[in-house]
TORSENU-520683 format. One record per residue: residue number from 1; z, x, y of N, C-alpha, C in turn. Coordinates in steps of 0.2 Angstrom, whole numbers, plus 5000, padded with zeros to 4 digits. Atoms other than C-alpha are relative to their C-alpha. Layout:
TORSENU-520683
- pos, n.w, n.u, n.v, ca.w, ca.u, ca.v, c.w, c.u, c.v
- NUM, Z, X, Y, Z, X, Y, Z, X, Y
...
end
This chain:
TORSENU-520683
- pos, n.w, n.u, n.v, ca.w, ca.u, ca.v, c.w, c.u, c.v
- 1, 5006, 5003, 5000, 5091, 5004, 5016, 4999, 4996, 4994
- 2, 5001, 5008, 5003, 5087, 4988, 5008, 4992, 5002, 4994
- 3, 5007, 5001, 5001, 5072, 4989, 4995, 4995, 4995, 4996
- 4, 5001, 5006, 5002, 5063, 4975, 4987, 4993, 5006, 4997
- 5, 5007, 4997, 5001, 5049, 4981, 4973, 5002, 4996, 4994
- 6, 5000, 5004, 5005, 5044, 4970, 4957, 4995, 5006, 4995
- 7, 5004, 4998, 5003, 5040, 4976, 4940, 4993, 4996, 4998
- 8, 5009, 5001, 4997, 5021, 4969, 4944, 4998, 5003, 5003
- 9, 5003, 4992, 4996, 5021, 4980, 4957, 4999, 5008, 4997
- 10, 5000, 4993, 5006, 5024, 4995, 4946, 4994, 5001, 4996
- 11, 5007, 4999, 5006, 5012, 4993, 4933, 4994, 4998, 5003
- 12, 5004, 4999, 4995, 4999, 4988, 4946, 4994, 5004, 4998
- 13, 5005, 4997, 5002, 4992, 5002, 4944, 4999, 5005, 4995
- 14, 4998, 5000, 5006, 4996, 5005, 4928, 4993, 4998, 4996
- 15, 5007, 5008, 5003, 4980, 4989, 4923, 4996, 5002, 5005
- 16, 5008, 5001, 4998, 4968, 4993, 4936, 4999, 5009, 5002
- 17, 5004, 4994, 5001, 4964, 5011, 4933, 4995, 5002, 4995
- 18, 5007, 5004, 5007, 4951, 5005, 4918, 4997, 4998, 5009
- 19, 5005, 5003, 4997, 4944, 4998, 4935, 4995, 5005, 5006
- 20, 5005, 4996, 4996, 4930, 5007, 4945, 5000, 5001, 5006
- 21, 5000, 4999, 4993, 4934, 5002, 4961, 5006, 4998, 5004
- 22, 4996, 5002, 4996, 4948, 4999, 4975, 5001, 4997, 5007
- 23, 4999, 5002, 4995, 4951, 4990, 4989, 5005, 5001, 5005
- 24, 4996, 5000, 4997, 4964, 4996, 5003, 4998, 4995, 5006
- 25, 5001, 5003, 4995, 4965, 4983, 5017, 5005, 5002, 5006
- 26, 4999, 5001, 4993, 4972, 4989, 5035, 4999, 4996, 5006
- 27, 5000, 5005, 4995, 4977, 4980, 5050, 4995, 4998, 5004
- 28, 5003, 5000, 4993, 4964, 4975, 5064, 5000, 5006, 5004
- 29, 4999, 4997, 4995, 4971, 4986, 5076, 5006, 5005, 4998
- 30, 4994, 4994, 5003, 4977, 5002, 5068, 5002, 5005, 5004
- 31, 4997, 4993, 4997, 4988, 5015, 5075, 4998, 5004, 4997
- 32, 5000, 4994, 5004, 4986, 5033, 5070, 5005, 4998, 4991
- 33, 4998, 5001, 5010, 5000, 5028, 5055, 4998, 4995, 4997
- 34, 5003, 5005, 5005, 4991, 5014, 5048, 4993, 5005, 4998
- 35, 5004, 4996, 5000, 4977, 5025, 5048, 5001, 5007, 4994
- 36, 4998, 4997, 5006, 4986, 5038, 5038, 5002, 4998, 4996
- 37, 4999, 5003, 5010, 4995, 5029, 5025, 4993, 4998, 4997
- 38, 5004, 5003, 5006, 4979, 5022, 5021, 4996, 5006, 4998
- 39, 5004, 4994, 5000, 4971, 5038, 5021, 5005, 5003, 4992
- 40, 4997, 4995, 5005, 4986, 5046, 5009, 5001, 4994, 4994
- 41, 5001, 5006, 5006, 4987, 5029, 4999, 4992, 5002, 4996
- 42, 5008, 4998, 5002, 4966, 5033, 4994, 4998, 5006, 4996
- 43, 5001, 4993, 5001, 4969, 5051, 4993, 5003, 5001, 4994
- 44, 4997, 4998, 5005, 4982, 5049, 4979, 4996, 4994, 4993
- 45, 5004, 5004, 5003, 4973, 5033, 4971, 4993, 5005, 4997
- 46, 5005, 4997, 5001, 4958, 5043, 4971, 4999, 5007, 4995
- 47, 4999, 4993, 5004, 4965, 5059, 4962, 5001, 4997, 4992
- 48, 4997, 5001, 5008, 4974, 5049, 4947, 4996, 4994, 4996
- 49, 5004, 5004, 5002, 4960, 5036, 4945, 4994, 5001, 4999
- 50, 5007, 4999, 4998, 4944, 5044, 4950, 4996, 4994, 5001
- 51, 5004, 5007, 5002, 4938, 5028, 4953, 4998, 5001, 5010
- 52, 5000, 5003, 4994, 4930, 5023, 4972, 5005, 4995, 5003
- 53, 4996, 5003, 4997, 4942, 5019, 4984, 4996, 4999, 5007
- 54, 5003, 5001, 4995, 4936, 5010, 5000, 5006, 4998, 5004
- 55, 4997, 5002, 4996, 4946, 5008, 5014, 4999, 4994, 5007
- 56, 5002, 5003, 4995, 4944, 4992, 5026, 5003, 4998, 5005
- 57, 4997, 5004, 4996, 4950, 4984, 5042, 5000, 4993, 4997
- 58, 5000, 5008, 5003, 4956, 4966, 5037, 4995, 4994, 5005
- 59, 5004, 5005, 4998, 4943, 4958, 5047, 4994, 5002, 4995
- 60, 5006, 4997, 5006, 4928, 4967, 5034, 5003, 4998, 4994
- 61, 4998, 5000, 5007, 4939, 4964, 5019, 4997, 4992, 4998
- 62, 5005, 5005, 5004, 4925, 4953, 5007, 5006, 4997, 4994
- 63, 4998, 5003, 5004, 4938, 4946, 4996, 4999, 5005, 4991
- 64, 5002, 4996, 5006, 4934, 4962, 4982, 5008, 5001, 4998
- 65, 4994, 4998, 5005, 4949, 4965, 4968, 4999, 5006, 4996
- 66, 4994, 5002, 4994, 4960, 4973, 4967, 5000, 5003, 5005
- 67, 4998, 4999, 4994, 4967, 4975, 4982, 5005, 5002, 5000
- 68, 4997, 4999, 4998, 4979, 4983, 4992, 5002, 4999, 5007
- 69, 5002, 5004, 4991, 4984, 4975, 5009, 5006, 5006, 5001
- 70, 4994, 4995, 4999, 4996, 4988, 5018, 5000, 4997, 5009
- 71, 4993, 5002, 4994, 5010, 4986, 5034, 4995, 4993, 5004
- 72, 4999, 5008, 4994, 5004, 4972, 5049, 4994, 4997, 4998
- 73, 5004, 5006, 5000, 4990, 4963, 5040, 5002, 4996, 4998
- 74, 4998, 5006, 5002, 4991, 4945, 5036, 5007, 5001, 4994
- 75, 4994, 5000, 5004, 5000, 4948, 5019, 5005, 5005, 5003
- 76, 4995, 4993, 5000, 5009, 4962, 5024, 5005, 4996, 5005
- 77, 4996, 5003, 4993, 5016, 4952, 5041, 5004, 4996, 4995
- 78, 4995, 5003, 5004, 5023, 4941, 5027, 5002, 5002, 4996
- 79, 4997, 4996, 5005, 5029, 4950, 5015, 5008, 5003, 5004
- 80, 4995, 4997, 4997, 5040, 4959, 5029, 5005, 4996, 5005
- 81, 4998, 5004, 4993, 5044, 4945, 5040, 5009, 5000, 4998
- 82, 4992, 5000, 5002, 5065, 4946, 5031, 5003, 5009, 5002
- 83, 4999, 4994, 5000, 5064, 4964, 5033, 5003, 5004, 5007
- 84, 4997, 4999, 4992, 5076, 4969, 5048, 5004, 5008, 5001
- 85, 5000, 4994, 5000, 5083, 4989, 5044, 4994, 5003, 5002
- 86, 5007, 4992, 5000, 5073, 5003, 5051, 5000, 5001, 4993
- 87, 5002, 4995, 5004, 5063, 5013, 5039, 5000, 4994, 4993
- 88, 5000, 5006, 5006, 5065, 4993, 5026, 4994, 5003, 4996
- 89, 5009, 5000, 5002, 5048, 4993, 5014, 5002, 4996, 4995
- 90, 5001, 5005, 5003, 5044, 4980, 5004, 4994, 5002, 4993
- 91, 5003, 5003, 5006, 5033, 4979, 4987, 4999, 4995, 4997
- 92, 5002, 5007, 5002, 5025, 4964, 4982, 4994, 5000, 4997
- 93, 5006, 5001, 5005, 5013, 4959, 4968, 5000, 4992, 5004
- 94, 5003, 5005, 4999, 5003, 4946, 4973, 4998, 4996, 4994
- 95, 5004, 5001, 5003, 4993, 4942, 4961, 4999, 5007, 4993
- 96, 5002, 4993, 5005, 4989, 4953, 4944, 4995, 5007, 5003
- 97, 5006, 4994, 4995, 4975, 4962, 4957, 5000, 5001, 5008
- 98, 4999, 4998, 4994, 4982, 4962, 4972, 5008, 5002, 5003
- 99, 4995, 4999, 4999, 4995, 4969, 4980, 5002, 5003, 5008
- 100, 5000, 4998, 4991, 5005, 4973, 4999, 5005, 5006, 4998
- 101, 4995, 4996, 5001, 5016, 4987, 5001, 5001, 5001, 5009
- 102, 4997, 5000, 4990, 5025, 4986, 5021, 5006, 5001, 5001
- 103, 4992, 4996, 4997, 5040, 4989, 5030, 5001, 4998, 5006
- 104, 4997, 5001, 4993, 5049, 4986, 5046, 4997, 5004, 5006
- 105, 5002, 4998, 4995, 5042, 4997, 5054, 4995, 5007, 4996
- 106, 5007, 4995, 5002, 5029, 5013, 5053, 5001, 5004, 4991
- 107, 4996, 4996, 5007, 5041, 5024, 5039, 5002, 4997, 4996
- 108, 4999, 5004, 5006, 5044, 5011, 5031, 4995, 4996, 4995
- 109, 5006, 4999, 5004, 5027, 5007, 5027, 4998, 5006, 4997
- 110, 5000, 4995, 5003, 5026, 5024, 5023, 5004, 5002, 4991
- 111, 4994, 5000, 5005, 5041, 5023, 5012, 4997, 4996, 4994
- 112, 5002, 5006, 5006, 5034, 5008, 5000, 4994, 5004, 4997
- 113, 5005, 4997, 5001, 5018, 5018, 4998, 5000, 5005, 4995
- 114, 5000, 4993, 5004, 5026, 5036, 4991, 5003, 4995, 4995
- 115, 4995, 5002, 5006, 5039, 5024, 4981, 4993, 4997, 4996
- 116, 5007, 4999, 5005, 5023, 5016, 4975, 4997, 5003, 4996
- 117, 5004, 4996, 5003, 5016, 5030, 4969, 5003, 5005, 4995
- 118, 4994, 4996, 5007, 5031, 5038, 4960, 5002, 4996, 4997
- 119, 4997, 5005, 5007, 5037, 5022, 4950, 4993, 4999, 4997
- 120, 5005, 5002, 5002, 5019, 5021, 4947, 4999, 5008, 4995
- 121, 5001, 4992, 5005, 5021, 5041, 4939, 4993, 5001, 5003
- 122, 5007, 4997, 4997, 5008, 5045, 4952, 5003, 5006, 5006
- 123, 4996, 4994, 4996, 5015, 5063, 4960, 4997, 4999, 5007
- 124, 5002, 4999, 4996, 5013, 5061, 4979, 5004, 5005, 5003
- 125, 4997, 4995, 4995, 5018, 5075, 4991, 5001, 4996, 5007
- 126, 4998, 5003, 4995, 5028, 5067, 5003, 4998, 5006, 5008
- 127, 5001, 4996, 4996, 5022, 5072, 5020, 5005, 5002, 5006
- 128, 4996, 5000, 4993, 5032, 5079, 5035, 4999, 5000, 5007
- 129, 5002, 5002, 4992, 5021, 5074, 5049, 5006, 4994, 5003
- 130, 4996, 5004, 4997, 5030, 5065, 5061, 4994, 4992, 5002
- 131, 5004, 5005, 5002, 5025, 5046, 5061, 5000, 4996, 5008
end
């Protein structure tokens, strides 16, 4: 497994837990697993930040920072388009307040999200529903 992650992604959320609010962005047209990553993405932001996290589909998303864009939205669809292993996930700092975290496929969006949260010194409990 191939993994691509930048120290900008890392400290991410590092710089914006000083900030009050959150933005996760999901696809249009969410499965059940976009739906949970962005659920467990919120759930662990929301513990180690205490800060409001909102969760949108990328058609509601107002342009608020930072941001989080996760698996087949616009950035996410680019971020992944080189990514060709099952279970791949990618990491990408955008910008200082924005950020995608994707994958080849559903696991592997999932994958970028835990890795996310551990290099970030955010203890997540990896789950073992099946995806």
């Amino acid at each position: 497994m191939t993994t691509k992650i930048s120290a900008a992604a890392v400290f991410f959320i590092l710089i914006q837990t000083l900030m009050a609010s959150f933005t996760i962005v999901k696809p249009d047209k969410c499965a059940s697993y976009d739906n949970f990553a962005a659920d467990e993405l919120a759930l662990h932001l929301r513990k180690i930040t205490a800060s409001d996290v909102k969760t949108v589909c990328e058609k509601d998303y107002k342009n608020s920072r930072p941001v989080i864009f996760l698996g087949n939205t616009t950035a996410g669809k680019n971020a992944a388009k080189n990514l060709k292993s099952p279970e791949e996930w990618r990491i990408l700092s955008l910008d200082s307040d924005s950020l995608v975290l994707t994958g080849s496929d559903p696991k592997g969006m999932l994958h970028s999200i835990y890795e996310f949260l551990e290099k970030s010194r955010i203890p997540a409990r990896r789950a073992h529903r099946a995806v």
